[in-house]
Structure formats: structure tokens, C-alpha cells
N, C-alpha and C positions, 0 to 999 in steps of 0.2 A: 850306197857307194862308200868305200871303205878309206877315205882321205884325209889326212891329219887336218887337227883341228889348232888352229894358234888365234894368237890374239891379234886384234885387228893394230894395236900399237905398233905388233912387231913389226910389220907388213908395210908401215905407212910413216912418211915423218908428217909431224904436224906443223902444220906455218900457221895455226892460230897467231902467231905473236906477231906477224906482217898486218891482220885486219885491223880497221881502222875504222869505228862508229862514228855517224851524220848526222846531227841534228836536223829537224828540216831546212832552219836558216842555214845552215851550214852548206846541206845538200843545193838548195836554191845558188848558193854561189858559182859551184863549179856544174851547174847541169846544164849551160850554154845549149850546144848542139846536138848535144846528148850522141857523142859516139862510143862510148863503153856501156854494157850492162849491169847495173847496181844491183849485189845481189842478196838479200837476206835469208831468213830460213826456209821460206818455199819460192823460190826463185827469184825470176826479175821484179824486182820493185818499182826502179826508174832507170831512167838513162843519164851517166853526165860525163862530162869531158877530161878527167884523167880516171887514171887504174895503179891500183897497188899490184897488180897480180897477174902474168904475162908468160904461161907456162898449163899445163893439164895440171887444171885441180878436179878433186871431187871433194865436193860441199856436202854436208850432212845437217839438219836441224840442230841447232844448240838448245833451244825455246821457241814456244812458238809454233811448230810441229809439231805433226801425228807419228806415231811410230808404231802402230797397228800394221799386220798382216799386208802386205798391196797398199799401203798407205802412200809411197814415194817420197819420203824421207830425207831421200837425196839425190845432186844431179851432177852433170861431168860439163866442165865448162873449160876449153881450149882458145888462151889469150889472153887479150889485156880487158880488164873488169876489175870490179872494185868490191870487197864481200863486209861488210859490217859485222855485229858482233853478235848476231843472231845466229848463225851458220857456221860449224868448224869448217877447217879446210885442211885435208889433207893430200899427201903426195904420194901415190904408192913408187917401193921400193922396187929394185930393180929383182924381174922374175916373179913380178906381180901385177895381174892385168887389172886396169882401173874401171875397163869395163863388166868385168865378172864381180868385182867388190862391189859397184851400183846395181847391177841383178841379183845380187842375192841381199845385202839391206835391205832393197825394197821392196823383197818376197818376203824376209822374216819381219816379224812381232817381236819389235825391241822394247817393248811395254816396262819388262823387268827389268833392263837399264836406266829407265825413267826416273827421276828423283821428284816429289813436289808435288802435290795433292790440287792447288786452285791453278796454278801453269807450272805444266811439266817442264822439265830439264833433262838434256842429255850430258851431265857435266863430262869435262876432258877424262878424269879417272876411269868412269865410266863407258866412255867411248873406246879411251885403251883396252878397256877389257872385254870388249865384246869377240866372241867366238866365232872363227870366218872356218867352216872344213872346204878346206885349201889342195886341190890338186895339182901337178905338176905345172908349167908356164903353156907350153900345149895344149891342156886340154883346159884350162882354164881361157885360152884364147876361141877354141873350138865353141864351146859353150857359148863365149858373147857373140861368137859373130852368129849362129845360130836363132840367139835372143834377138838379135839385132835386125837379122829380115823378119823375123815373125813378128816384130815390132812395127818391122815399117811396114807391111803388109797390113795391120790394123789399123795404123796410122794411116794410110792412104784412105781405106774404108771410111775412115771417119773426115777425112778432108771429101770424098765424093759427097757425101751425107751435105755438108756444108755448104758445096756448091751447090746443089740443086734446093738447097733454101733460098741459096742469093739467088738463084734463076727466078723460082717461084716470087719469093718480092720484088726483082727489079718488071716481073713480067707484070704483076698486081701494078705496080707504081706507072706503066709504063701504058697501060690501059684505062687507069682509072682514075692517076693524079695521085698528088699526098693526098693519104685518107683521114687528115684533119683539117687542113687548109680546103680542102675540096677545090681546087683551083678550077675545075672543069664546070662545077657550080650544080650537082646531082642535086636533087631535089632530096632533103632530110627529113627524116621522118623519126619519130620514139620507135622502140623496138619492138614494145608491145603490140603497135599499132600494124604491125608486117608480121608478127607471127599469131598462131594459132593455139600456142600454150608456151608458159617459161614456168618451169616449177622447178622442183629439187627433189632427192633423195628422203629416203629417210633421216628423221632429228634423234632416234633413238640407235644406237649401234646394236644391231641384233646378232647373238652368241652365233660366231663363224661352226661352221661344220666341215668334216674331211671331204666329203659330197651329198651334192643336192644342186639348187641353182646358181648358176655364175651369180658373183657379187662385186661390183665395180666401185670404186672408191677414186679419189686422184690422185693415189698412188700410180696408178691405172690410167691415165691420160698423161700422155708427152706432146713435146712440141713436133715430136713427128707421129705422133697419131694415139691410138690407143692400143696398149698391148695389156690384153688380160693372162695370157698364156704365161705370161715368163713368172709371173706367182699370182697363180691362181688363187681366188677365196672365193666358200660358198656358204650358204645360206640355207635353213631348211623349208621344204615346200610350203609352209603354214606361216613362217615368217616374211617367206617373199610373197606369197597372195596378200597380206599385207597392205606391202611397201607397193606391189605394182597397184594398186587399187585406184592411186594416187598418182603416178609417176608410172608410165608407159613408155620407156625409150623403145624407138623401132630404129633400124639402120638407116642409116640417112639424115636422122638427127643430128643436132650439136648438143655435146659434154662440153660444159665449160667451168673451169675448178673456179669458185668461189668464193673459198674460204682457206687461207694455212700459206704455207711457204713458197709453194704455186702460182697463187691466184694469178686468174689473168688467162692462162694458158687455154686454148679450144679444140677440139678435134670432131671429123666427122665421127659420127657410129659407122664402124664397118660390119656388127657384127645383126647376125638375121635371127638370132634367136635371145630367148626373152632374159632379162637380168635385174635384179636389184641395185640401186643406187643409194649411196650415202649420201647425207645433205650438204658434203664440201663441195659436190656437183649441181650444177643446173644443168636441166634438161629446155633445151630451147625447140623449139620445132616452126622452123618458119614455113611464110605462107608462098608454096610455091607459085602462084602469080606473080608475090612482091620478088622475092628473096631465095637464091641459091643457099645451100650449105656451104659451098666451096666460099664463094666470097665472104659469108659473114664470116668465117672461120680463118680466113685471111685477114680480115678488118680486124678483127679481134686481137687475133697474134701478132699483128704489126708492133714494131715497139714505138713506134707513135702514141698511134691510141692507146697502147697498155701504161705510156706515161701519161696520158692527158686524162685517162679515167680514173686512174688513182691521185691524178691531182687536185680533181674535181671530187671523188668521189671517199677521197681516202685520207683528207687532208688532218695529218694529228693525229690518226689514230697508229695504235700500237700494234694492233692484229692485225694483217692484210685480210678484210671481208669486205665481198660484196651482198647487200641483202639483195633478195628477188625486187624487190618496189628499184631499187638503183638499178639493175641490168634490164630493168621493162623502161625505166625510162631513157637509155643510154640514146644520143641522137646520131644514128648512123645516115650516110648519105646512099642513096636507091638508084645507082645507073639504071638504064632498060634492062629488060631482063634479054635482051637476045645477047648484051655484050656478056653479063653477068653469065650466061648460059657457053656462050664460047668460051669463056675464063675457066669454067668447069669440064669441060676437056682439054684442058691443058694442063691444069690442074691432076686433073686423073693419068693422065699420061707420065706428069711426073713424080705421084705419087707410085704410077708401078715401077717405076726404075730407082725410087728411094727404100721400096717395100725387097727389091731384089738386094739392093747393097747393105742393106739393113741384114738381112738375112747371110749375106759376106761378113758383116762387120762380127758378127757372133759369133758364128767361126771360127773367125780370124780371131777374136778376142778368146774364146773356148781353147784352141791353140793356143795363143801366148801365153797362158795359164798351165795348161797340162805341161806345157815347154818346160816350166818353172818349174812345179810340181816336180815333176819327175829329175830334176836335177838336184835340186834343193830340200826334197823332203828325206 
């Protein structure tokens, strides 16, 4: 699209010179009831009880923020708020829409306005001179409001996503009690002692191939389940006979990440055909007399237990790991298994209706992107 290109100064006046940095003590004083939102470089920080700023601004990172491709860089805040000196602020001019200025920051890679090597800077010079291609007032309103349902359309996708986790835990809590406190008084047992193997992946990383067999990592496990599909990695047949020799996931098992930035995290196996595992995963297999999937993988995910086992279990240390001897001895509590067993069809039931919006949310996000794309490139 053939639209002139000007500088985001021209466009915008700047009210840097209104913002006003908080110390905490400082912040502590006026944050009573917290009616304004305090705002730094990636958004609300806190809440407190007066505002400098009572008008549409859009905030941009000064420090402190990313300013990569899709990184969101900045946001549009309408009212009284309070923005520190982490964040410019500017006002667009009149015959410039302030919602096309924040869709298109936060489609480009402002990397090469960046100043600073150990924490980046957006300084003001630099901010004046970034490059906006600017189409008439029309079509630049056209454009946001466009962005703005494909936004909220994915944004909805992702609050359904949400609710049917709060369903899922308050339905867990609601059958079973807190699953630390054990209020209901389930008879506890090591976890070793209820399943029929807990091992792990492979300790060596073996060279990926373009195809050959699935190879699951916890990259590969989320908090709503496991998706190997969205980046695939595989493995070749002489590597994964191997690894499976050792390590046998079948569907219906639990992945539960172990070790890295994750940890903590469980999901069932959904899938029926055979895969390699890396050793940030444990492979649990409980003993279907004792122990459902669905619940251990509930118990697990709860952030209860995920705090009570790294408090116990992780105390000091600097890498989130659990070894295999700490998750064989984890003490979970063992309802009957008829409740455990009705829990898992409700469970299933709400995993198909998260596995369909799921399936919307990608879309819907695949959209909001092409949306961009095709305006912006």
C-alpha cells in the first residue's frame, strides 16, 4: 500500500514532561484505595489514589520493554492514571487515529530504535523518529476498528479457555476438598506406591531429524494439555528404539515437566501412537485400581500443590528440578476410585469443549495476525 510515510513526532505531541516517577515509599503513600491505574512500561504495575493524566494517551516503553515484531510495546489508556518514567506518553494529533498508531507499533520491530546493549532504551529522539506509513483519517479508522473485532474475537477465545479451567478447579475442589489440607481426610499414600512406573525421557539430546518418530520435549506439554502438532520434532528410528527401551508412554499416561521453566506442569497423553521423550518429562503411569489420570493431573496442576511441592521440594535451589526419587515420593491423597472415576468424565467432557475453543482461539489468533500482516507489511 502506497501511503506516505512520516514521523511518529509529527503525528503526536509528547506529555513526557506531565509524568511523574514513585518510589515505593512514595507509591505506598498515595495507593489507599487504589482507584487509578499506575502505569509503567508494560502496563499496570499498581493501583493508587490520584492521577496525573485524565485524557487518551498511548503509552509506549521508554525501558524496560521489548520492542520485537508482536512484542506489544504499547497500550491506549482513556482517563485519569498515573504513568511513571518508564513509559512515554504521547497524544496523537488531530487526523490521527490513536488506535491505528498501537496496531502498527506493536506489529513492527522497533529493535533499530533501540539504544543500550545490557537494558534497552527507547530514548524521546528516537521515538520522534520512528517511521508510521500513514493513510488518510478514514482509512486509518477503518483499519482499527477491523483490528479491534478480530482482537476481541480472540480475546473472547481466550477468556472461554479460562473459564473452563476455573470450572474444572472449582469442580476438583468441590468434590474433593483443598488438595493439601485434605479436609475431607482421603487416605495418603507416596506416589510411587499407586503407580506402576515413574521414569523419564531421555538424559542425552539426540540430533532432531526432518521426519522419523514424534519426539516430545516440555516444550510440548501445556497447561491445557499436550500439543505436539503446532512444532513438531522427530527423532530417527535407531535413536527412538533407544529411548523407548526405557521409557514407554502409551495414551492415557501422565507427562509431567520436571525440570526448566515449566516445571510443575501435567497433562494427560492424548496421543496412541509411539514417541520419544526428553528427560525434562516424567512419564508416570498410575495404577488404575489406585489412581485416575484425570485426577492426578488435576492434583498436580492445582497451584496449591505446585506451591507446596516446590516448597518442600525446591527449597534454595536455583533451577526449578524435580529428580524421579522426589515425584515417587510426592504424598498425594487417594479418594475412592468411583468418585475419582466420575471426576474423569467431567473432566473429558470438559476437555472436548476446551479442545474445540482451542481450536477457535488459533484462528482467531491466525486472523489477527494475517489482519496485520496484510495491512502493515
Amino acid at each position: 500500500m502506497n501511503w506516505k510515510k512520516v514521523k511518529l513526532g509529527e503525528i503526536c505531541q509528547n506529555l513526557d514532561g506531565k509524568r511523574k516517577p514513585l518510589n515505593n515509599i512514595e507509591r505506598q503513600k498515595i495507593r489507599g484505595n487504589g482507584k487509578y491505574p499506575y502505569f509503567g512500561a508494560n502496563n499496570i504495575m499498581d493501583w493508587v489514589d490520584e492521577y496525573i493524566f485524565d485524557e487518551k494517551i498511548l503509552c509506549i516503553a521508554e525501558d524496560g520493554g521489548s520492542w520485537g515484531a508482536g512484542q506489544k510495546c504499547c497500550f491506549i489508556y482513556t482517563g485519569k492514571c498515573w504513568v511513571n518514567n518508564h513509559a512515554h506518553v504521547l497524544k496523537a494529533k488531530e487526523g490521527v487515529s490513536t488506535e491505528f498508531l498501537m496496531y502498527y507499533l506493536n506489529f513492527s520491530d522497533l529493535n533499530s530504535y533501540i539504544t543500550g546493549s545490557t537494558r534497552g532504551k527507547l530514548t524521546k529522539s528516537s521515538l520522534d523518529g520512528i517511521k508510521i506509513p500513514l493513510p488518510d483519517l478514514a482509512t486509518q479508522k477503518h483499519i482499527a476498528e477491523v483490528l479491534d473485532k478480530a482482537d476481541t474475537l480472540r480475546q473472547q477465545n481466550r477468556q472461554l479457555l479460562a473459564h473452563y479451567d476455573e470450572l474444572l478447579q472449582s469442580t476438583f475442589i468441590e468434590l474433593f476438598g483443598d488438595p493439601v489440607k485434605n479436609p475431607k481426610g482421603w487416605e495418603v499414600k507416596k506416589l510411587d506406591k499407586i503407580c506402576t512406573q515413574i521414569t523419564d525421557g531421555t538424559h542425552f539430546s539426540p540430533p532432531s531429524v526432518d521426519s522419523g518418530v514424534p519426539y516430545i520435549t516440555a516444550k510440548h506439554v501445556k497447561d491445557y494439555g499436550v500439543d505436539f502438532y503446532s512444532k513438531p520434532t522427530y527423532v530417527s528410528i535407531e535413536e527412538h528404539e533407544k529411548i523407548y527401551a526405557r521409557c514407554k508412554p502409551e495414551k492415557g499416561d501422565v507427562l509431567y515437566i520436571k525440570d526448566g521453566a515449566t516445571t510443575g506442569i501435567a497433562a494427560v497423553n492424548p496421543y496412541d501412537f509411539e514417541f520419544s521423550m526428553l528427560s525434562s518429562l516424567a512419564l508416570i503411569k498410575p495404577q488404575k485400581k489406585e489412581l485416575t489420570s484425570q485426577f492426578l493431573v488435576s492434583w498436580l496442576n492445582s497451584e496449591q500443590v505446585k506451591e507446596n511441592l516446590i516448597n518442600e521440594f525446591m527449597a534454595g535451589a536455583a533451577i526449578k528440578r524435580f529428580t524421579l526419587q522426589k515425584i515417587k515420593s510426592f504424598q498425594i491423597p487417594v479418594p475412592p476410585l468411583t468418585l475419582q472415576q466420575h471426576f474423569a468424565k467431567i473432566v473429558e467432557q470438559i476437555e472436548a469443549q476446551k479442545a474445540q475453543t482451542q481450536t477457535a482461539l488459533t484462528e482467531s489468533e491466525a486472523l489477527f495476525e494475517g489482519l496485520l500482516a496484510g495491512y502493515f507489511n
